[in-house]
C-alpha angles and dihedrals in degrees: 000000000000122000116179132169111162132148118208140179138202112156123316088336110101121189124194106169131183109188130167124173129177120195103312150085109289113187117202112216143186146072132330107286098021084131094246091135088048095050088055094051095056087042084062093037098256097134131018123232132234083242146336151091135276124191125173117178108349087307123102117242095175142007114156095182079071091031093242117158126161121208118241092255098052087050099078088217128149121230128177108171125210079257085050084218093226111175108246109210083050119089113221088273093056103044088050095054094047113125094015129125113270087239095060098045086114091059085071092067091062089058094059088071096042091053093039093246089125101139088023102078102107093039115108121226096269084061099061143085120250087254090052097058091046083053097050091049088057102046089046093052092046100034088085089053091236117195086237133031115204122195120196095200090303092176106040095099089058127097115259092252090047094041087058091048091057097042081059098056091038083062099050096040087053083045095053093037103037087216112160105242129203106195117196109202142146097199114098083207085070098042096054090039096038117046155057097194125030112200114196116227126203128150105354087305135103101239094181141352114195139159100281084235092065085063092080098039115108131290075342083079096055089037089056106052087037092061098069090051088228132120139009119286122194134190118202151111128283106230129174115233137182086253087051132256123358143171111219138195135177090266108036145341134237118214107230135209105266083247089083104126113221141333120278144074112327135154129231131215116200117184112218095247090061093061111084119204114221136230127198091228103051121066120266105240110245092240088038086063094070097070116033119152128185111219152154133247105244095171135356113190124187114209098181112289088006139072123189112209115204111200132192116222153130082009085299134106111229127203108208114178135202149150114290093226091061088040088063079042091059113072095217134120150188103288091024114130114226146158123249129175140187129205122239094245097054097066122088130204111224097177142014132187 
């Protein structure tokens, strides 16, 4: 089991966590600059904390009360990061019994057929898929058997039908080994597939922790989701339609991928990045088109490198994020009318009736 307390400052950015995880799948979850990377840096070891205590497994990582810190590699943690960060003069052997005994270097071999490398042992990094390389971080970073297993995003470079492969194979293998996992992600596809807990990330602070199933009960879904003041939630119908799939409201509609499963009521989730703002003089993308709304900025808030935009429209409010360097860029305000758009595919359905 993790226990971590720790408080940390940069900046203006100040971080205070409480975490506890028992022997499951835990998805962080929130904005750009929440501070879920962090959280798992100091977890490794990566960076020490202002103050705070770590425990894994009945041993102590970090008090800094007693001055105890353990370095990363006397942590035995797991860590596979979105760059995945393989070595690349090393093959895929190579790179998975890295960091091993001596003793234990024929252990890695095993690891080439759980993680279907079997053929692939003596290729460098350059030589792989994009799958392969995912493959080989994990098996590296399990090869050692740690008592955690942290993951930075480490999907979100995949395609949609190869994310879900390996979502599929990150379960099983968690199912097989019983190592606790922490799962950074943006995506709501990974939060739903991937874990057991969801804990809900803002400002440097935890805002919620629940059972990811309660996620889809109810008005618990919308007051989820609304507690971490992040995304766009949308209550409607599915309907089929002549254009295709849509979910409609008495205000609007939103065009949906095909993969919807059936009619009736459902509710979307759309992560600010996924809402593009639009501008008279660049071309409006083809699948963009679908879905174009006119709207007003009712709020813009800047939190450091990042600015949250709420808009008003189609009886919706509507949480659009960006840089806040392009937001300076912009030449919009509170109060400013403009144009947005998402595409089909970047909805997701979180519940449906």
């Amino acid at each position: 089991m993790l226990e971590a307390v720790f408080q940390h400052s940069y900046d203006t950015f100040h971080m205070d966590i409480t975490l506890s995880l028992k022997r499951e799948i835990g998805v962080l979850f929130g904005p750009s600059g929440a501070g879920k990377s962090l959280s798992l840096r100091i977890i490794a070891g990566l960076v020490k904390p202002d103050s705070g205590t770590i425990s894994l497994s009945g041993r102590i990582l970090l008090n800094t009360e007693t001055r105890v810190y353990k370095k990363p590699s006397e942590r035995n943690i797991g860590l596979v990061f979105q760059d995945l960060a393989l070595f690349p003069h090393l093959n895929v052997l190579e790179n998975i019994g890295y960091g091993m005994p001596k003793g234990r270097k024929k252990e890695a071999a095993t690891w080439l057929e759980k993680m279907h490398l079997g053929g692939l042992e003596e290729r460098y990094p350059s030589q792989l898929s994009g799958g392969q390389k995912q493959r080989t971080a994990l098996a590296r970073a399990l090869a050692p058997h740690p008592d955690l297993l942290l993951l930075d995003e480490p999907f979100s470079a995949l395609d949609a039908p190869l994310r879900r492969n390996m979502r599929r194979e990150l379960k099983k293998l968690h199912r097989e080994t019983g190592i606790p996992m922490l799962y950074v992600t943006h995506y709501m596809e990974d939060v739903s597939a991937m874990g057991n807990t969801v804990f809900f990330m803002k400002e440097g602070k935890l805002t919620g922790k629940t059972p990811v199933e309660h996620l889809w009960k109810g008005a618990y879904a919308s007051d989820s989701w609304h507690a971490i003041g992040w995304g766009t939630i949308i209550e409607g119908k599915i309907v089929q339609k002549k254009g295709g799939i849509r979910l409609s409201w008495k205000e609007g509609y939103l065009s949906l991928e095909s993969s919807a499963l059936h009619s009736g009521e459902a509710v979307v989730f759309i992560p600010p990045s996924n809402l593009k703002l639009l501008y008279e003089e660049i071309p409006l993308d083809s699948e963009l088109a679908l879905n174009v709304f006119e709207g007003t900025i009712i709020e813009a808030i800047t939190l450091g490198h990042h600015t949250s935009l709420y808009i008003e429209a189609a009886g919706r409010q509507w949480h659009l994020e960006f840089t806040s360097e392009s937001y300076h860029d912009m030449d919009v305000a509170e109060g400013s009318r403009v144009r947005f758009a998402v595409r089909p595919q970047d909805i997701s359905i979180i519940k449906q009736a």
